[in-house]
C-alpha positions as CSV (number, residue, x, y, z in Angstrom):
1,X,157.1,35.2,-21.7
2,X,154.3,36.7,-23.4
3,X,151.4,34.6,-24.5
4,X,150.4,34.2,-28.6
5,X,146.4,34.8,-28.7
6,X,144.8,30.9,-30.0
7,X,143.6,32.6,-33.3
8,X,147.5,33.4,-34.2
9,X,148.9,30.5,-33.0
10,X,146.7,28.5,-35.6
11,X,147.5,31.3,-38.1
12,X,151.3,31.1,-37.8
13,X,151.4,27.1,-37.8
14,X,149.1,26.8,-40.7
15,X,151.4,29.4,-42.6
16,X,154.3,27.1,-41.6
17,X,152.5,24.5,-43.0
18,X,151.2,25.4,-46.6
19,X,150.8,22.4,-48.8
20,X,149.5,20.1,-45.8
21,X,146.2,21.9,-45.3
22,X,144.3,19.1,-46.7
23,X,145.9,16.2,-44.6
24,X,145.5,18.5,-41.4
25,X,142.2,18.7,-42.0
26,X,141.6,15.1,-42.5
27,X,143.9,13.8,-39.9
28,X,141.9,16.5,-37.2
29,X,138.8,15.9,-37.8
30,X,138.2,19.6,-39.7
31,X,136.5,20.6,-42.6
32,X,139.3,21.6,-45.0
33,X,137.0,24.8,-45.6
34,X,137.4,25.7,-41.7
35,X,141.2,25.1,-42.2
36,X,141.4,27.6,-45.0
37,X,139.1,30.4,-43.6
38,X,141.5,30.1,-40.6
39,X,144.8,30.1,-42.2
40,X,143.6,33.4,-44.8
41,X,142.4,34.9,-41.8
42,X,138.5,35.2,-42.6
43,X,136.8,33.6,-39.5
44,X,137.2,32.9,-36.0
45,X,137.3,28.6,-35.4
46,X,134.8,27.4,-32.7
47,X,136.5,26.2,-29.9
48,X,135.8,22.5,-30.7
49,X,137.7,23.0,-34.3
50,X,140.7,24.7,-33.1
51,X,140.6,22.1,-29.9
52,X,141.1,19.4,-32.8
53,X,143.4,21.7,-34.7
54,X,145.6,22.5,-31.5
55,X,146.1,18.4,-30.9
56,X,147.1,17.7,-34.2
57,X,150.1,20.4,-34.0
58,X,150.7,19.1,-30.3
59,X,150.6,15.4,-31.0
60,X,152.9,16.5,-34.9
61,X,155.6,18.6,-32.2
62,X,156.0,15.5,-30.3
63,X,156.9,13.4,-33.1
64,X,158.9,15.7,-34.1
65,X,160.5,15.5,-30.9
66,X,160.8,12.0,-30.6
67,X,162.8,11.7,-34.1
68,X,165.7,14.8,-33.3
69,X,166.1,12.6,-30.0
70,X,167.3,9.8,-32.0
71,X,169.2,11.1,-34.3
72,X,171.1,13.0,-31.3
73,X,171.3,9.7,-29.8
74,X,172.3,7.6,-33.4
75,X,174.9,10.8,-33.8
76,X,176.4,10.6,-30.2
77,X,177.1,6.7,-30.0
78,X,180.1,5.6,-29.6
79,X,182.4,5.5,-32.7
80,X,184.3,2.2,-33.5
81,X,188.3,2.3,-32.7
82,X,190.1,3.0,-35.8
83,X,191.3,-0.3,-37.9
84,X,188.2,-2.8,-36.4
């Protein structure tokens, strides 16, 4: 499996992410400028910056996670018998 480069990485999930930009920012720690330059591609993050960025998309993907598990679970339960 090959290996996306950090810069894309941030680049892609921002992209999947337009409207949010401001509440990334805030909720990593970010200047919303530094979220912006990243996203239309005019500057390289600093590693402490796209550290805080990176946790934010983690910590969003496990929610994420944690939500389609219960609605698999709430989906598969078992189904009353007909007529009860």
């Amino acid at each position: 499996m090959k290996r996306e480069p950090l810069y894309d990485y941030l680049r892609r999930r921002l992209g999947e992410t337009v409207g949010m930009h401001s509440r990334i920012a805030k909720e990593a720690g970010v200047p919303q400028a530094t979220v912006s330059r990243i996203y239309c591609g005019h500057g390289m993050p600093r590693l402490d910056k796209a550290d805080k960025l990176l946790a934010w998309f983690e910590k969003q993907d496990r929610l994420a996670a944690r939500v389609a598990r219960r609605r698999v679970g709430r989906d598969t339960g078992a189904a009353a018998p007909i007529g009860q």
